[in-house]
GULUMDREN-255140 format. One record per atom (N, C-alpha, C, CB): residue number from 0; x, y, z; chain; residue in one letter; atom name. Coordinates in steps of 0.05 Angstrom, whole numbers, plus 32768, in hexadecimal, padded with zeros to 4 digits. Each point is the difference from the previous one (the first is absolute). Glycine has a CB too. Layout:
N
n c1 c2 c3 chain res atom
NUM X Y Z A A CA
...
END
This chain:
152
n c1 c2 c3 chain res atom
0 80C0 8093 8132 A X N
0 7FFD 801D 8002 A X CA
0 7FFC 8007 801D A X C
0 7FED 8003 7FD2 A X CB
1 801A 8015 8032 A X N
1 8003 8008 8024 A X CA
1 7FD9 8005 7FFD A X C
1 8045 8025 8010 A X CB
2 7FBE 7FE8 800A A X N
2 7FED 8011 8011 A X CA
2 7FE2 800F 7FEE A X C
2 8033 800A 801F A X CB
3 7FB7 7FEF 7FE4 A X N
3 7FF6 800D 7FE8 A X CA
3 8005 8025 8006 A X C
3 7FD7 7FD1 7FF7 A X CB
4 801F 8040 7FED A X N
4 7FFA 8017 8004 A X CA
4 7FEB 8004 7FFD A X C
4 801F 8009 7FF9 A X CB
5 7FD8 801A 7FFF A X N
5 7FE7 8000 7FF7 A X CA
5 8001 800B 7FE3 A X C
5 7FED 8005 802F A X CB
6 7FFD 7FFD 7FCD A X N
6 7FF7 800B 7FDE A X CA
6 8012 8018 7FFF A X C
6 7FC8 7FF3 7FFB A X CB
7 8038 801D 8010 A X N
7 8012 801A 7FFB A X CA
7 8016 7FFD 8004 A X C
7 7FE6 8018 8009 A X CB
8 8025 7FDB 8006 A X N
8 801C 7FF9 8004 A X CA
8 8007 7FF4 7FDF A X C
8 7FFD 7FF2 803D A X CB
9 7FF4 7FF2 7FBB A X N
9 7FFD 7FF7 7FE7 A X CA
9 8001 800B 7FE3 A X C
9 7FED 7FEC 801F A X CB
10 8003 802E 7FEF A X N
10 7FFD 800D 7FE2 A X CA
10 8015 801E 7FF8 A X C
10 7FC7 7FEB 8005 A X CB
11 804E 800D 8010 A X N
11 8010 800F 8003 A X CA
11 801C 7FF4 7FEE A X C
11 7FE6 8011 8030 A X CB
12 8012 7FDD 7FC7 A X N
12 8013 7FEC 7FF1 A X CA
12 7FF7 7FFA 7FE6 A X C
12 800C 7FEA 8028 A X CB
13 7FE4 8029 7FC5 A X N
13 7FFB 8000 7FE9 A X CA
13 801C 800C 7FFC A X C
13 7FCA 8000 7FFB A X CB
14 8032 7FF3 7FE6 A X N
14 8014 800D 7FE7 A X CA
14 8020 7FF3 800F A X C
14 7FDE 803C 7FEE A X CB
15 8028 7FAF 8028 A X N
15 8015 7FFC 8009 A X CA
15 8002 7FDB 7FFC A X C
15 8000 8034 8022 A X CB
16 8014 7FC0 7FE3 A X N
16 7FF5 7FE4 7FF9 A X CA
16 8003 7FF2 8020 A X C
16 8012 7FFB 7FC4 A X CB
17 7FD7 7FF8 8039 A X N
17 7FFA 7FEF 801B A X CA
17 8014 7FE4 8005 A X C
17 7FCA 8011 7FF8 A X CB
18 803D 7FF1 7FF9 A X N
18 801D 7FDB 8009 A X CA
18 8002 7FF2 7FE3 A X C
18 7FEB 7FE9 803B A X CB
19 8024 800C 7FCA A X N
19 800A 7FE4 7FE8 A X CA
19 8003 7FE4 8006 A X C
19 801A 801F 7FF0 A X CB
20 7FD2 7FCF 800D A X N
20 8001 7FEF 8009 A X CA
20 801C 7FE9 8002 A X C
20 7FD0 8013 7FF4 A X CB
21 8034 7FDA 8017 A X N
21 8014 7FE5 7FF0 A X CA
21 7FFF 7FFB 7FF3 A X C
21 8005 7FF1 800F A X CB
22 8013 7FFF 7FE2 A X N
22 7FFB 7FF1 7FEA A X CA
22 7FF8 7FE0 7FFE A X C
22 801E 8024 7FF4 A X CB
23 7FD0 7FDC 7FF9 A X N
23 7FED 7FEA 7FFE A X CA
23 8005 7FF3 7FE4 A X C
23 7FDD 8018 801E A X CB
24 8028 7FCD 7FE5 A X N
24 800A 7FF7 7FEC A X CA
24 7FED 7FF0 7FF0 A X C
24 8028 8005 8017 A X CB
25 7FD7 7FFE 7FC7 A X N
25 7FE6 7FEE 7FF4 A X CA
25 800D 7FE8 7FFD A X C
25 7FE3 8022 7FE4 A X CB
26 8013 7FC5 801E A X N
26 800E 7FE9 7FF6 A X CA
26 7FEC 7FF2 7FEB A X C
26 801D 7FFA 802E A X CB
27 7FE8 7FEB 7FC7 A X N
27 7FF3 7FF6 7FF5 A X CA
27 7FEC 7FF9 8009 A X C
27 801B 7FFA 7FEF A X CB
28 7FE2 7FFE 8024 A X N
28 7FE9 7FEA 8011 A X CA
28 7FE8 8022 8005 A X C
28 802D 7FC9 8027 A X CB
29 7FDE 8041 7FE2 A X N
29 7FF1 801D 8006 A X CA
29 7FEA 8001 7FE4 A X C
29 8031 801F 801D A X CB
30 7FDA 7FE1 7FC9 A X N
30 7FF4 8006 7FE6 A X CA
30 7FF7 7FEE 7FFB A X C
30 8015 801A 7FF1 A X CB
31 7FF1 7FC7 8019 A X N
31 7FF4 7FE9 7FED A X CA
31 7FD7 8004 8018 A X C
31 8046 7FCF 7FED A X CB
32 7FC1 8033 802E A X N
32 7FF4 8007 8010 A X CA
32 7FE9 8010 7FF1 A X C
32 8027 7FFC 8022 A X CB
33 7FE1 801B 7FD8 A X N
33 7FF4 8018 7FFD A X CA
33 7FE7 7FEE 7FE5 A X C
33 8033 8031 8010 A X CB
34 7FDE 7FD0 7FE0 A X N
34 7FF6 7FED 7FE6 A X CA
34 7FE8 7FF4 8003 A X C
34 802B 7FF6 7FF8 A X CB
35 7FE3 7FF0 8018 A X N
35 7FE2 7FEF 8002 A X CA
35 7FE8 8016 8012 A X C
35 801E 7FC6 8006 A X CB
36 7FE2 803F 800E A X N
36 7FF6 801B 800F A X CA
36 7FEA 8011 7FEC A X C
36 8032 8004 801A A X CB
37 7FDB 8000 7FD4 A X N
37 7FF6 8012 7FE7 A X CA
37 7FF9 7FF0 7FE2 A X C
37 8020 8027 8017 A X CB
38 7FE7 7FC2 7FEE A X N
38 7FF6 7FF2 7FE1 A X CA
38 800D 8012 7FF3 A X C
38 7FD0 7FEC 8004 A X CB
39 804B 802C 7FFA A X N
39 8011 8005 7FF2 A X CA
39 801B 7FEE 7FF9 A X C
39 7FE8 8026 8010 A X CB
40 8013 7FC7 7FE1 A X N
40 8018 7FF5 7FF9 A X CA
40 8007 7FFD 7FE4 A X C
40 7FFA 7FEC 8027 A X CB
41 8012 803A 7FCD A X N
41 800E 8001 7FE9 A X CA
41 801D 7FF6 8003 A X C
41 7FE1 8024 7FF3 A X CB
42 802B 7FD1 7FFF A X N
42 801F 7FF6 7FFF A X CA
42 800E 8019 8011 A X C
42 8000 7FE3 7FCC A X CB
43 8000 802B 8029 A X N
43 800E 801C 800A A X CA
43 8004 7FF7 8020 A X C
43 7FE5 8029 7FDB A X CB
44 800B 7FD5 8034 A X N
44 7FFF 7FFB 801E A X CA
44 800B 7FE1 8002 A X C
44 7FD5 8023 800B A X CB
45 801D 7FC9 7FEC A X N
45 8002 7FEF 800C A X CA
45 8013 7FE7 7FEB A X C
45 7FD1 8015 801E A X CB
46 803A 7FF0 7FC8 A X N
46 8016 7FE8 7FF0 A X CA
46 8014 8011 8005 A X C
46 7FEA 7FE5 7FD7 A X CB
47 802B 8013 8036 A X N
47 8014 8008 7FFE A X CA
47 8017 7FFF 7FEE A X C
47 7FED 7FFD 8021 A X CB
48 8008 7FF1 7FCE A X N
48 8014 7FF9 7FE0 A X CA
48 7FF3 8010 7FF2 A X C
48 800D 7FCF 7FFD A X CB
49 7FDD 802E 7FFE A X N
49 7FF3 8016 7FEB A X CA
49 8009 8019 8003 A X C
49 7FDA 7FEB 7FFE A X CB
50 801B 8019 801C A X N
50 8005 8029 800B A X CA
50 8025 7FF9 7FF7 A X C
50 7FD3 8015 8041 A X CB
51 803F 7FDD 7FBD A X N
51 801A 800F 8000 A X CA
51 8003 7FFE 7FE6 A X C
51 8016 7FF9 802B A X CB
52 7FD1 8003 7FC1 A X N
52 800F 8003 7FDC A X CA
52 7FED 8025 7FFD A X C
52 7FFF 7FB3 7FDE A X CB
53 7FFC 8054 8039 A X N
53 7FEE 801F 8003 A X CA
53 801A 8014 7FFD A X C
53 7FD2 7FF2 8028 A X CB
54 8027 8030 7FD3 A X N
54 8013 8009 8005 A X CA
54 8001 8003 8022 A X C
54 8002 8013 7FCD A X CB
55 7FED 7FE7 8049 A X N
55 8005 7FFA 8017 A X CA
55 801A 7FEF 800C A X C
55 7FD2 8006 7FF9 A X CB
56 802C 7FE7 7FFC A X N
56 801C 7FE8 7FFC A X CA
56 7FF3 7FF8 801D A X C
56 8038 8015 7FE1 A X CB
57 7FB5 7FE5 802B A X N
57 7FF5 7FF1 8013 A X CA
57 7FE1 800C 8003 A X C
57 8032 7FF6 8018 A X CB
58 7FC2 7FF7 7FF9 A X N
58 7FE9 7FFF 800A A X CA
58 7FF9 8021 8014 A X C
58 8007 7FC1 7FFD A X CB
59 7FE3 8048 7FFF A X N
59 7FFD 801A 8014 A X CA
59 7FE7 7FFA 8012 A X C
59 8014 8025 7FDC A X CB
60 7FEF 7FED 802B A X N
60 7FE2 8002 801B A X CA
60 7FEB 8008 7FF3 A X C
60 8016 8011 8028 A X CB
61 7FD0 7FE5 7FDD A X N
61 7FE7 8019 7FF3 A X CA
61 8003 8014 8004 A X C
61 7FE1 7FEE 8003 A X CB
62 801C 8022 7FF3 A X N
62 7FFC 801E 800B A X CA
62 7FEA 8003 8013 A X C
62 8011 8012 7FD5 A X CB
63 7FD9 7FDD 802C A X N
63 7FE8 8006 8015 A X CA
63 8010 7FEF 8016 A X C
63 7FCB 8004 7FE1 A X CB
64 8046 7FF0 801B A X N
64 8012 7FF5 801D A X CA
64 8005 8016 8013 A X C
64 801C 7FDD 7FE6 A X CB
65 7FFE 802A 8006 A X N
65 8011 8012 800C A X CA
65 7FEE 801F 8004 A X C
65 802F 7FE3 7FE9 A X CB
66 7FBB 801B 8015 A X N
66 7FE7 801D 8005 A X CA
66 7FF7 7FF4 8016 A X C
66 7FEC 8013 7FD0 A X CB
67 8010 7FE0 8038 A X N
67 7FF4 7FF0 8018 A X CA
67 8012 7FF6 8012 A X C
67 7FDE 7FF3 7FE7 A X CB
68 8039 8011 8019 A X N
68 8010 8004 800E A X CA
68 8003 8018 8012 A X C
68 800C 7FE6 7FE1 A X CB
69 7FE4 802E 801D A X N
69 8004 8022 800F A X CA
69 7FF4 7FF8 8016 A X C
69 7FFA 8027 7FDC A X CB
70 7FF5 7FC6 802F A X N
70 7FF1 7FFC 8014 A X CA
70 801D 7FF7 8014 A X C
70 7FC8 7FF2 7FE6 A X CB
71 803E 7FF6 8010 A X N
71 8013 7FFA 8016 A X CA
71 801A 8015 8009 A X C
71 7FF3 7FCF 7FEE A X CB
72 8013 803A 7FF6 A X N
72 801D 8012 8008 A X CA
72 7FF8 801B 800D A X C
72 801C 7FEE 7FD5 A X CB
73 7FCB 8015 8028 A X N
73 8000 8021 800A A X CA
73 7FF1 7FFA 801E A X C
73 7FF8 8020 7FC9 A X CB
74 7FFC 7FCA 8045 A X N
74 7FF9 8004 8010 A X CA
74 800A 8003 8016 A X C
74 7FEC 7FF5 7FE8 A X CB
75 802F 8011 8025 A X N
75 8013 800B 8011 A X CA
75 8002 801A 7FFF A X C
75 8016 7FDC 7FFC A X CB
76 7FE9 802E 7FE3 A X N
76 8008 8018 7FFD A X CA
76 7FEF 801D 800B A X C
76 8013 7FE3 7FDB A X CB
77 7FD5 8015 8024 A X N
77 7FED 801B 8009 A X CA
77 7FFC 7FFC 802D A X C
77 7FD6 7FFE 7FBB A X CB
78 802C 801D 8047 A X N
78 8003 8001 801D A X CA
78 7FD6 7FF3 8008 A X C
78 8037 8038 8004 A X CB
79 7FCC 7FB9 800E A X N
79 7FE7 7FFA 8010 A X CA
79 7FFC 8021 8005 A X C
79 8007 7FC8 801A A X CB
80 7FDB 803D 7FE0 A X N
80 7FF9 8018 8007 A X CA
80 7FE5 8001 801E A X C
80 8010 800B 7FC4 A X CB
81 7FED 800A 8042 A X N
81 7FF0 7FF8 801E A X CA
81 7FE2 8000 7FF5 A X C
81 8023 801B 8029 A X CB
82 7FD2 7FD6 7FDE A X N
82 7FE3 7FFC 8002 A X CA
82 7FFA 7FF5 7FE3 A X C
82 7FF4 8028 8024 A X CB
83 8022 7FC8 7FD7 A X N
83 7FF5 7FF3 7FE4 A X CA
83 8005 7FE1 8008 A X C
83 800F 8029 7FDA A X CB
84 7FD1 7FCC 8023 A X N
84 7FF4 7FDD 7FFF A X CA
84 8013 7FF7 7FF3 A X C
84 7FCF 7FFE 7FFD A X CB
85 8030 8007 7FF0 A X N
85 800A 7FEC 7FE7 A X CA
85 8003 800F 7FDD A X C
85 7FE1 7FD5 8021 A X CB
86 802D 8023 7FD6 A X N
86 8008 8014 7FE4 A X CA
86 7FFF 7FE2 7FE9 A X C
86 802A 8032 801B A X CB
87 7FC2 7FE2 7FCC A X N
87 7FF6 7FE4 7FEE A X CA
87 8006 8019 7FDF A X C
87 7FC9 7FD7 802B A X CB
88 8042 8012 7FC8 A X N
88 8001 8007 7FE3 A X CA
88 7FEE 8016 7FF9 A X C
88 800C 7FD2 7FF6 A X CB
89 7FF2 8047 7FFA A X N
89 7FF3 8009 7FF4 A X CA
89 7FFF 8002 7FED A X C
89 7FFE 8009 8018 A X CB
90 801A 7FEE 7FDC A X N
90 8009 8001 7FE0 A X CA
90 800F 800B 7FFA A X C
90 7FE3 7FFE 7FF5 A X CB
91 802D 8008 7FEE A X N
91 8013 800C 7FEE A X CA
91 7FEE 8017 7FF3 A X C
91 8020 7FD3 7FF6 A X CB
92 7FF4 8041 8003 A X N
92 7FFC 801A 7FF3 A X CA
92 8008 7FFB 7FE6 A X C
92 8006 801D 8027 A X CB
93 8019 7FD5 7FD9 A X N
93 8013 7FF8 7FEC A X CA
93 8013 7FE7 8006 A X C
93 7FFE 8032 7FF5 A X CB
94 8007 7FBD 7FFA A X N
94 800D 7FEE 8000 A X CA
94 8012 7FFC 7FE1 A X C
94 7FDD 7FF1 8028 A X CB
95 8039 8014 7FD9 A X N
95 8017 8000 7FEF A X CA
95 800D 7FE0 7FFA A X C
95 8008 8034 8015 A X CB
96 7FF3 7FB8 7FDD A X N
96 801E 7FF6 7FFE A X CA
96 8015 8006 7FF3 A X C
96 7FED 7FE7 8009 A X CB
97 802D 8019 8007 A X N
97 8019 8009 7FEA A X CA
97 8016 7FF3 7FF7 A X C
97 7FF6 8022 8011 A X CB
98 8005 7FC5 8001 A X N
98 801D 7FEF 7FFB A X CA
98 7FF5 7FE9 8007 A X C
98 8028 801D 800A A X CB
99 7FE1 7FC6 7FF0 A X N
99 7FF7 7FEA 8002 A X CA
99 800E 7FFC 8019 A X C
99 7FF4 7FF3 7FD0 A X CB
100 8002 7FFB 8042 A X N
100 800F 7FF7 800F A X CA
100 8003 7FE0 7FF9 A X C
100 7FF4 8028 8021 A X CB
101 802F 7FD4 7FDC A X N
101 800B 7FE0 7FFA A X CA
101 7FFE 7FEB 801B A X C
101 8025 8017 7FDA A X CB
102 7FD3 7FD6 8020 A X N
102 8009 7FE6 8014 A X CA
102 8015 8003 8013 A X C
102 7FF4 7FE5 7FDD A X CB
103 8012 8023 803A A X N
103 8015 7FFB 8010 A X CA
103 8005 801D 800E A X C
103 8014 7FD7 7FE0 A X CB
104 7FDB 8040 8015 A X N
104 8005 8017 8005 A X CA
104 7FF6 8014 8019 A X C
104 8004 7FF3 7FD3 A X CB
105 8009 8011 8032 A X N
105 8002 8016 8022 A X CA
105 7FEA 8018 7FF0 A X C
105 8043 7FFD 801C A X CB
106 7FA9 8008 7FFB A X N
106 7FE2 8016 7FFD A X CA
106 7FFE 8016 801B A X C
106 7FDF 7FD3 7FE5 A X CB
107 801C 8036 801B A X N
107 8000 8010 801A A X CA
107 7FF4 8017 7FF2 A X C
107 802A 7FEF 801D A X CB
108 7FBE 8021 7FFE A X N
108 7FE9 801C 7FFB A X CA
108 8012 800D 800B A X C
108 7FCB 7FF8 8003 A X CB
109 803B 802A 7FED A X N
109 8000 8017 8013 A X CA
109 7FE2 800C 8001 A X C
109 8034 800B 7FF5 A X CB
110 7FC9 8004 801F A X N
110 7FE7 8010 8000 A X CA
110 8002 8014 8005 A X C
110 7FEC 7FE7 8008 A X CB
111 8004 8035 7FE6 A X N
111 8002 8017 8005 A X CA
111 7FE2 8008 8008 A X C
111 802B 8005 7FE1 A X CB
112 7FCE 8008 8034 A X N
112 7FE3 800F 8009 A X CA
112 7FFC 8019 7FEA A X C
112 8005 7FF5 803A A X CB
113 7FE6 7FFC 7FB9 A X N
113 7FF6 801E 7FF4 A X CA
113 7FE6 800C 800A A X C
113 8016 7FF3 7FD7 A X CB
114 7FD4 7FFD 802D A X N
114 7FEA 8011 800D A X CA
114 7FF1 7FF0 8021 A X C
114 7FF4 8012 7FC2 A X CB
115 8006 7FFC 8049 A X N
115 7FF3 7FFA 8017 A X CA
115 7FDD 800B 8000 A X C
115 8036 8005 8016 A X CB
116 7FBE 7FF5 7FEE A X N
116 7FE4 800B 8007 A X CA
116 7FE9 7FF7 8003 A X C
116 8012 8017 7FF1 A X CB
117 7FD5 7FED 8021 A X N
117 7FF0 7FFD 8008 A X CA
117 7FEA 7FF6 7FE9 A X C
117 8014 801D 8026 A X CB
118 7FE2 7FCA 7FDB A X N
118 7FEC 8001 7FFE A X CA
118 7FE9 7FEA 800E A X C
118 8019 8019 7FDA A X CB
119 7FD5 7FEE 8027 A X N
119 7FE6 7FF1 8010 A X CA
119 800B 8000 801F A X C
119 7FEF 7FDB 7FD3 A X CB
120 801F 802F 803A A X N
120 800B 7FFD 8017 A X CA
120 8016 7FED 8007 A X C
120 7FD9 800F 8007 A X CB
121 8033 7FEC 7FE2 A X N
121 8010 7FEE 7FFC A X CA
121 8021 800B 7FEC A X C
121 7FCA 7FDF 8005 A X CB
122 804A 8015 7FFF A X N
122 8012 8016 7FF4 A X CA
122 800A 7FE8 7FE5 A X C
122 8014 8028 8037 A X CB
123 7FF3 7FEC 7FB6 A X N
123 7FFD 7FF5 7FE8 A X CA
123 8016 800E 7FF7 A X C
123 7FD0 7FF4 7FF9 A X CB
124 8049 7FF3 7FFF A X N
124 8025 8008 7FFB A X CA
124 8006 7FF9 7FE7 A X C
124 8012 7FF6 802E A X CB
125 7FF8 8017 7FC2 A X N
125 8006 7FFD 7FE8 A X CA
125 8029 8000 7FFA A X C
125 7FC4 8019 7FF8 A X CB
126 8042 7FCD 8003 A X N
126 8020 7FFE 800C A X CA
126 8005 7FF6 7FDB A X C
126 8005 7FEB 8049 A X CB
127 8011 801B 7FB1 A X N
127 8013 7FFE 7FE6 A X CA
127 8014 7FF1 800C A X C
127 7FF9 802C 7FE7 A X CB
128 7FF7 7FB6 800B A X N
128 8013 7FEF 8002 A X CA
128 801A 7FF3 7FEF A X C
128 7FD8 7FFE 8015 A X CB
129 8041 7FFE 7FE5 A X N
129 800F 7FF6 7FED A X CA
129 8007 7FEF 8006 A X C
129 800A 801B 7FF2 A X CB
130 7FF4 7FC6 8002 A X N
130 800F 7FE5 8005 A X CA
130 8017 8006 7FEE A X C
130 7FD8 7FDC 800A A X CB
131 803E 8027 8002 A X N
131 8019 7FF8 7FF5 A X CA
131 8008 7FE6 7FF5 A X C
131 8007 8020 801A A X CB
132 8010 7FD8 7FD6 A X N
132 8010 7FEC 8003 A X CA
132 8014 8002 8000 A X C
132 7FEA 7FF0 7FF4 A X CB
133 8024 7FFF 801E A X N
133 801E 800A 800C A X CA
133 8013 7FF7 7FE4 A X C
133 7FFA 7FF4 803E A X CB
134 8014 8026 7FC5 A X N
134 801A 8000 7FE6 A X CA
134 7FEC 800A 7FE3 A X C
134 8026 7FCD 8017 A X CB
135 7FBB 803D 7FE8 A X N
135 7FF8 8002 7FE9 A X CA
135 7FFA 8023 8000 A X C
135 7FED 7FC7 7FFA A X CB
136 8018 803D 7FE9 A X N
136 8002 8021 7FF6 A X CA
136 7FE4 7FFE 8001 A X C
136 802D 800D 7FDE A X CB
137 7FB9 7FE8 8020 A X N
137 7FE9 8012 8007 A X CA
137 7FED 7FED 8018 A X C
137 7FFF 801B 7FC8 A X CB
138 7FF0 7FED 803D A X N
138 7FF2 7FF6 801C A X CA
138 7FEA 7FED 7FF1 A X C
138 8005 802F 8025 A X CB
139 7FF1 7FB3 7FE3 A X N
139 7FF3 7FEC 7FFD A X CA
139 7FEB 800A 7FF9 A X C
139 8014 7FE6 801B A X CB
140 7FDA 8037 7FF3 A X N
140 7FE9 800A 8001 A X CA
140 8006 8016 8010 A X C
140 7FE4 7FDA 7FF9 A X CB
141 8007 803E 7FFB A X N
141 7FFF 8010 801B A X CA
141 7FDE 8003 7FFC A X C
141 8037 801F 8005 A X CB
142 7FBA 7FE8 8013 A X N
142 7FE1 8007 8005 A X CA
142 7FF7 8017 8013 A X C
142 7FFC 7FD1 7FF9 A X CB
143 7FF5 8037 8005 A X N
143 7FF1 8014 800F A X CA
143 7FEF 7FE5 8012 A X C
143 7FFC 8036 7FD8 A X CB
144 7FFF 7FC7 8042 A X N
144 7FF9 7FED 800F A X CA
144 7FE3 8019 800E A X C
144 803B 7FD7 8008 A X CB
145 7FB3 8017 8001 A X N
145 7FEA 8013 8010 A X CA
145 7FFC 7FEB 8019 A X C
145 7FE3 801E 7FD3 A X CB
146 8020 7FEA 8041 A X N
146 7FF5 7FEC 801F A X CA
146 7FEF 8011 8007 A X C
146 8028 7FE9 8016 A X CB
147 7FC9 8010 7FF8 A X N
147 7FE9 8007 800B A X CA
147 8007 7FF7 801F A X C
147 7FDF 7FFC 7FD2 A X CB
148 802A 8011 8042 A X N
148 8003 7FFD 8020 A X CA
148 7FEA 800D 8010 A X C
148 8030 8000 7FFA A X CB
149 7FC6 7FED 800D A X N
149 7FE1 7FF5 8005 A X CA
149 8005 8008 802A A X C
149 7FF6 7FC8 7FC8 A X CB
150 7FFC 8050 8036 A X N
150 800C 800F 8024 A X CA
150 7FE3 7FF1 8010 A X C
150 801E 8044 7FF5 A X CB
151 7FE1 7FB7 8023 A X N
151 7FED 7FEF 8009 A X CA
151 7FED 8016 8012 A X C
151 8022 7FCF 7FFF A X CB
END
């Protein structure tokens, strides 16, 4: 991302979308990963003979994978703002899943700015995130995301 701005410059970019990340590809090793990670290891993720007698016809990602995925894809996307330390999770408003994501499959965030604003002296962004999957009729997830950009 270029040059920072400021908060008003920033919050001049509600209701518009802030970027779209690359595409990021899930593989197996990514999910078998995730799995042990999480002591989640239902077939679905991790047998790949089993998951293809599913109507999946292969193995998919967790869904808390591919949700934990917004950290890496969106962090290019929001402009460095001025006088902000550091910017830390604040949480979800909403989190949707809508489509599985399969073994082998291309993911990528758009982001849209919906709220900007102050609180504790600190600015607090509320962005609508959608993980796509490339070539799929609905999006992996979409969320209401909250950061907290922490001004020094």
């Amino acid at each position: 991302m270029g040059e920072n701005i400021t908060k008003e410059e920033f919050a001049q970019l509600v209701g518009k979308s802030i970027g779209v990340s690359d595409w990021f590809t899930i593989d197996q090793d990514r999910i078998n990963q995730f799995a042990d990670v999480t002591k989640d290891h239902q077939f679905l993720h991790v047998d790949p003979e089993r998951a293809a007698t599913t109507p999946f016809g292969t193995t998919i990602a967790h869904g808390m994978l591919t949700f934990s995925m917004i950290i890496y894809l969106c962090e290019k996307l929001v402009p460095p703002l001025e006088g902000v330390q550091m910017v830390i999770n604040y949480g979800f408003d909403k989190v949707r899943f809508s489509a599985p994501v399969k073994v082998g499959s291309r993911i990528r965030a758009a982001s849209e700015l919906l709220r900007v604003s102050e609180r504790g002296g600190h600015i607090l962004v509320k962005t609508k995130v959608t993980i796509e999957i490339e070539g799929g009729e609905k999006p992996a997830l979409v969320a209401e995301w909250l950061t907290m950009h922490v001004c020094s």
